[in-house]
C-alpha positions as CSV (number, residue, x, y, z in Angstrom):
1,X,88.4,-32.7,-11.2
2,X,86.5,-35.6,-9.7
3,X,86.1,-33.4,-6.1
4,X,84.3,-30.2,-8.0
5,X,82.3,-33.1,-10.3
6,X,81.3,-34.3,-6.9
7,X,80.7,-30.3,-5.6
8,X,78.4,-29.8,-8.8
9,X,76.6,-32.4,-8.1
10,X,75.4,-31.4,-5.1
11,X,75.4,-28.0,-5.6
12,X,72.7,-29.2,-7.9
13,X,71.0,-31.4,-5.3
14,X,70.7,-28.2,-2.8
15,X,70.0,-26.2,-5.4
16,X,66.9,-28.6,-7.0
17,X,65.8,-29.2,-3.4
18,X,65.2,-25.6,-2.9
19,X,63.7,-24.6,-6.1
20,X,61.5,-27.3,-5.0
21,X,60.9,-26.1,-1.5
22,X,60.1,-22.9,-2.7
23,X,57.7,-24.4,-5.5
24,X,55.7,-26.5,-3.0
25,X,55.6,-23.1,-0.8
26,X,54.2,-21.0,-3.4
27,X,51.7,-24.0,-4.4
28,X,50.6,-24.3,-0.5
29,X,50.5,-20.0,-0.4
30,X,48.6,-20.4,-3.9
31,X,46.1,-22.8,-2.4
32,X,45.8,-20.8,0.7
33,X,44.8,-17.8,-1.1
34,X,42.4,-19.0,-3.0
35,X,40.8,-20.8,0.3
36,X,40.8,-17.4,1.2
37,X,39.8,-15.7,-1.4
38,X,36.9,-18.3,-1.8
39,X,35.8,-17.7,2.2
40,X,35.5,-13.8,1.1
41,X,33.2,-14.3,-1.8
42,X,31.3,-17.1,-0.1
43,X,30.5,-14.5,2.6
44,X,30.9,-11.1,0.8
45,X,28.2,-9.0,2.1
46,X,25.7,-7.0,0.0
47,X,25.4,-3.6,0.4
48,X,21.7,-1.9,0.0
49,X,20.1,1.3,1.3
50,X,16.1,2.1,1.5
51,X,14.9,5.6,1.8
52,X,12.1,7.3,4.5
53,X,10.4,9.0,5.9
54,X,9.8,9.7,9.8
55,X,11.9,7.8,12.9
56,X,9.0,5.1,13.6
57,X,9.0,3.8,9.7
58,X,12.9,4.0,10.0
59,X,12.7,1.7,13.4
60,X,10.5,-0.7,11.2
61,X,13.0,-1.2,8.7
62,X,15.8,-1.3,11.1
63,X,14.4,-4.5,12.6
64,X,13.9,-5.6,9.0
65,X,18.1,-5.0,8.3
66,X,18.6,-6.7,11.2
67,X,16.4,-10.4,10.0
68,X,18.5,-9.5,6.4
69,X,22.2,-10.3,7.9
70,X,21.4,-14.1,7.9
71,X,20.8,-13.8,4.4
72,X,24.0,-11.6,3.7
73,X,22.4,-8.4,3.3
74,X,23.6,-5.1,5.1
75,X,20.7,-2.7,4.3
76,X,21.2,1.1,5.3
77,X,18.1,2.6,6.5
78,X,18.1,6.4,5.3
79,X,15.7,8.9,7.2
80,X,14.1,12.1,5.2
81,X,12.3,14.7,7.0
82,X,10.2,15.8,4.3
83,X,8.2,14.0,1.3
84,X,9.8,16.0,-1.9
85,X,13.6,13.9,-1.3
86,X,13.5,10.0,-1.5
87,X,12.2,9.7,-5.0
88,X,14.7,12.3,-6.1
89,X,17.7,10.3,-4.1
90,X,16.4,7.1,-5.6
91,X,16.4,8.6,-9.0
92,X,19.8,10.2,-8.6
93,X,21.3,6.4,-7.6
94,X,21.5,7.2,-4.0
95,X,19.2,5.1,-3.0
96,X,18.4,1.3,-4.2
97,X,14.5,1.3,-2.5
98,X,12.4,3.9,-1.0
99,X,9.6,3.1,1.1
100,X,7.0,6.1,1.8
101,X,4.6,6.7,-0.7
102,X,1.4,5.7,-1.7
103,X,0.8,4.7,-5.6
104,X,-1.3,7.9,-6.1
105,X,2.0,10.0,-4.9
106,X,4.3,8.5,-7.1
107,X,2.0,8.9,-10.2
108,X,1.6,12.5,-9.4
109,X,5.7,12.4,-8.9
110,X,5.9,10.9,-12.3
111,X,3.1,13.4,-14.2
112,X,5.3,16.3,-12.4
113,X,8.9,15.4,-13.3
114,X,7.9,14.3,-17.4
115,X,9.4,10.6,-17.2
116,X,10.5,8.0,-13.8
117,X,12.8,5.1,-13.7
118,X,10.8,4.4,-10.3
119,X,8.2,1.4,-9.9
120,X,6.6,-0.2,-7.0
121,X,7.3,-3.3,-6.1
122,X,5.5,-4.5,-2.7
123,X,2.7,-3.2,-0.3
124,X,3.4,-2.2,3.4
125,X,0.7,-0.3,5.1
126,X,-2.1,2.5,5.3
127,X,-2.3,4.5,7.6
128,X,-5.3,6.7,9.0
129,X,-6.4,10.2,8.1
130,X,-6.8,11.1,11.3
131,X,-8.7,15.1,12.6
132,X,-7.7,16.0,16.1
133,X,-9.3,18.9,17.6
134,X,-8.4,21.7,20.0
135,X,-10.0,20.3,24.1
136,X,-13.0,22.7,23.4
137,X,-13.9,20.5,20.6
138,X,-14.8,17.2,22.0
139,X,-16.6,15.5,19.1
140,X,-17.5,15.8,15.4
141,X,-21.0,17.7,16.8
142,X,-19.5,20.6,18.9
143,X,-17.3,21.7,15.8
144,X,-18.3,25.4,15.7
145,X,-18.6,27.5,12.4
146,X,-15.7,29.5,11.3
147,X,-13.2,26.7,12.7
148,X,-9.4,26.8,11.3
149,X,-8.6,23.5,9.5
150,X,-5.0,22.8,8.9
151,X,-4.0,20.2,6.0
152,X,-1.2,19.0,4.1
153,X,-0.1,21.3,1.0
154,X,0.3,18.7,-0.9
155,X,-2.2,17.8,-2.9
156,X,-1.8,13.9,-2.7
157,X,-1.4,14.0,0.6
158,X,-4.4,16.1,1.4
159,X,-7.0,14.3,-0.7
160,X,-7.9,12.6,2.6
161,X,-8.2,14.8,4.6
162,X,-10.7,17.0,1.9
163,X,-12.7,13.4,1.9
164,X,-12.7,13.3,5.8
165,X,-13.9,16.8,5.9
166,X,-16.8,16.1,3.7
167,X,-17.8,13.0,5.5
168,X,-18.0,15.0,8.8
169,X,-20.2,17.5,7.3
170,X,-17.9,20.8,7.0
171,X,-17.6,21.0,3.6
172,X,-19.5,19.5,0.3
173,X,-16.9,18.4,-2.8
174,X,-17.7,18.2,-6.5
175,X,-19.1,14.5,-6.8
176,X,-16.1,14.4,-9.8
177,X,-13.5,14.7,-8.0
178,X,-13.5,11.1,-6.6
179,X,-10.9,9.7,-4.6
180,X,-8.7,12.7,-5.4
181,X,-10.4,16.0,-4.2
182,X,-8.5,19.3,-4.0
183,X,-9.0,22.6,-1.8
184,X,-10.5,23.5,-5.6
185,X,-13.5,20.7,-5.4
186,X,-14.9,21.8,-2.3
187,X,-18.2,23.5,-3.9
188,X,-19.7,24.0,-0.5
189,X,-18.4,25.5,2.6
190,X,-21.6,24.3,5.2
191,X,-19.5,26.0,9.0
192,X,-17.4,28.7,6.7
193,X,-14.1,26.6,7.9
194,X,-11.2,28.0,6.8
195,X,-8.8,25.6,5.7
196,X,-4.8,26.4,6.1
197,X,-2.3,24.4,4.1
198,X,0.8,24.1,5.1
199,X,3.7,21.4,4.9
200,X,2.8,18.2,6.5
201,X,6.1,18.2,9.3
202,X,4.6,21.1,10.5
203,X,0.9,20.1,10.9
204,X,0.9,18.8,14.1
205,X,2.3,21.4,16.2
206,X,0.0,23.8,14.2
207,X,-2.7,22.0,16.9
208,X,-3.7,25.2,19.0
209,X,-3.3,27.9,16.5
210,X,-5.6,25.7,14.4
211,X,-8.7,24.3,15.8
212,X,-8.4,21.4,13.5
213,X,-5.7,19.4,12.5
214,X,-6.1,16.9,9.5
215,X,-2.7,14.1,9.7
216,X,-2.1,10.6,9.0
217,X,1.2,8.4,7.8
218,X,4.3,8.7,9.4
219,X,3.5,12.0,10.7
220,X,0.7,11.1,12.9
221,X,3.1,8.1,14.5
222,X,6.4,10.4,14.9
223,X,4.2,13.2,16.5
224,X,3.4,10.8,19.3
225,X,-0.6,11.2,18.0
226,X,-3.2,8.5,19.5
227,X,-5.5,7.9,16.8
228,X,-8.0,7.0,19.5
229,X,-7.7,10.8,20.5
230,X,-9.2,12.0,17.3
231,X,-12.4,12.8,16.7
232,X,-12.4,11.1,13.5
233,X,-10.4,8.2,11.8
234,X,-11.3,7.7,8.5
235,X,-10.0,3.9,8.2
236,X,-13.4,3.5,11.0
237,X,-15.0,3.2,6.9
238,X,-13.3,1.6,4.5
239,X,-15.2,2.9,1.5
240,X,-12.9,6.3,2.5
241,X,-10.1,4.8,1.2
242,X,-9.1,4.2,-2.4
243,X,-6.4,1.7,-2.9
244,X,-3.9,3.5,-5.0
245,X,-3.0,5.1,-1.1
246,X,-2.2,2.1,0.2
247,X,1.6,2.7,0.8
248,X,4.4,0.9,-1.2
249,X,8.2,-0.5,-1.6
250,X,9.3,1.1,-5.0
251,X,12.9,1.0,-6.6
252,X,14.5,1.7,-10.0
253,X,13.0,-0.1,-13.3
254,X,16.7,-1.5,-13.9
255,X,16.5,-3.0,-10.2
256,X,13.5,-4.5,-9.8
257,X,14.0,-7.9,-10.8
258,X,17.6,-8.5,-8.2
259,X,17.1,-11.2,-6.4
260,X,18.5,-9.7,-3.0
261,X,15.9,-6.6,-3.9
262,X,12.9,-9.3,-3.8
263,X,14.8,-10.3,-0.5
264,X,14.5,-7.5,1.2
265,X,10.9,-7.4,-0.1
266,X,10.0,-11.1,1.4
267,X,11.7,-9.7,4.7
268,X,9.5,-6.9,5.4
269,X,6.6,-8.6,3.9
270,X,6.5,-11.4,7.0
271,X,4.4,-11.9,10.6
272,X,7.7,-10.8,12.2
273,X,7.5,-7.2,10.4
274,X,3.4,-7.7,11.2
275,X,4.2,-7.6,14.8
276,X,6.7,-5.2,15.1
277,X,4.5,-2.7,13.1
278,X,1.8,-2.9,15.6
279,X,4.5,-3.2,18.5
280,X,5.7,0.3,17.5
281,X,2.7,1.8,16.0
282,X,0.0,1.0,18.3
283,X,-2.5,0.1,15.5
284,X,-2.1,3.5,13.5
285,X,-0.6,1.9,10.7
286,X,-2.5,-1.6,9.1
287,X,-0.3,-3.7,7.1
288,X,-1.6,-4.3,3.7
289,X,0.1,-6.8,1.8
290,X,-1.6,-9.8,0.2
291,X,-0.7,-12.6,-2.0
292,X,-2.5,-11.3,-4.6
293,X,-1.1,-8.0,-4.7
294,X,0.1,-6.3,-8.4
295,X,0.9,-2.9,-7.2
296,X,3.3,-2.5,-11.4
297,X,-0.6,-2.9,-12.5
298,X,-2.3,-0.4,-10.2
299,X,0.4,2.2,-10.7
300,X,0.6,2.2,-14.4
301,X,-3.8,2.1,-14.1
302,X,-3.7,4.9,-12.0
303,X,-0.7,6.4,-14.5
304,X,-3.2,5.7,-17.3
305,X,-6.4,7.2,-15.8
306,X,-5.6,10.5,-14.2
């Protein structure tokens, strides 16, 4: 009896010791996990995607992605080829930011679609309207009547060009058009031009089959254009230029105030972005930003007045 007392007890011993063992083991694996789940969240990355248009604005914001890793960021840059599909991804969730448009584009988006969740957010650039001309053409003075002019189709994006034309004395626009002429304002056709609209990707290899070519944005810098090849540059006068086209950053309404959104906006908005924009563009875009930008305001102005 004593002998199996004895046996109990330290079948008891063994058996505490392991229960124990196994305790402290699942205590350490416990601790471990949590050190490891801790290590995950503390450098979880976060996962954005910006929408644009053209390879030289999507080399821009690839440099940008790159400056964002420090700060735990992994932005996807997504490349369109044409203007009608980055508002609609960033509507349909695809996107978080899109950056492409000018503020007069987006209120002509909003007008034509009834109701947004998209607002801008930042400044980046303008770019120039620029007119390139067949080698006949030289300068704005050997333009000969009955020239064919090709500009964008869309009606935002050609308002520019209509304003160029007039200030090179080809065509005369209703004074109440403004900033935002149409093929429809131009009251006065002074060399019987005729003007050809077509789709903006298209416009510069239209040079040759039309004498003129009106292009700016990412267009001009993706068709390998030198604005100092043109024959006119309308950012050569200022006064050309309202500033609902200066282009913008927008996102989603819900978005807007994320911290890692204003991030990305801080990014871009820096001297490094600065030089790499005239590093890749050769001076054909301008960045824009200022400290005392309020691009919400001017949109929802420009929303309110036309």
């Amino acid at each position: 009896m004593g002998r199996r007392k004895l046996d109990i007890r330290k079948s008891l011993k063994v058996g505490l010791a392991f229960c124990s063992a196994l305790l402290l083991a699942a205590c350490g694996n416990n601790s471990s996990d949590q050190a490891s789940t801790d290590q995950v969240d503390t450098e979880e990355t976060r996962s954005y995607s910006v929408g644009v248009v053209g390879d030289v604005s999507a080399e821009i914001w690839e440099d940008v992605a790159t400056r964002l890793e420090d700060q735990g960021i992994d932005l996807e840059v997504v490349t369109f080829s044409e203007y009608s599909q980055p508002n609609r991804a960033l509507e349909d969730g695809e996107l978080d930011l899109n950056a492409f448009q000018h503020i007069s584009f987006l209120s002509a988006y909003t007008k034509d679609i009834g109701d947004s969740q998209i607002t801008p957010i930042a400044y980046t650039i303008v770019s120039p309207m620029c007119i390139f001309a067949v080698p006949e053409i030289t300068d704005v003075e050997s333009i000969p009547d009955g020239v064919t002019v090709a500009v964008s189709n869309s009606a935002t994006n050609a308002e520019r060009a209509f304003l160029g034309l007039q200030d090179i004395g080809l065509i005369k626009l209703d004074e109440e058009a403004g900033f935002a002429p149409t093929k429809a304002d131009v009251i006065e056709n002074t060399k019987n031009i005729e003007i050809v609209e077509m789709d903006p990707s298209q416009i510069a290899r239209s040079l040759g089959d039309a004498d003129l070519i009106t292009i700016g944005g990412d267009m001009l810098m993706d068709a390998g254009l030198d604005p100092k090849d043109a024959i006119y540059v309308d950012t050569d006068d200022a006064s050309n230029i309202d500033p609902v086209k200066k282009n913008i950053i927008a996102t989603t309404k819900d978005k807007e105030d994320n911290p890692d959104i204003q991030a990305i906006v801080d990014t871009y908005q820096s001297d490094e972005t600065k030089a790499k924009i005239e590093e890749i563009s050769g001076g054909s875009s301008i960045p824009i930003w200022t400290t005392e930008d309020d691009p919400k305001a001017d949109y929802e102005k420009e929303l309110a007045e036309n």
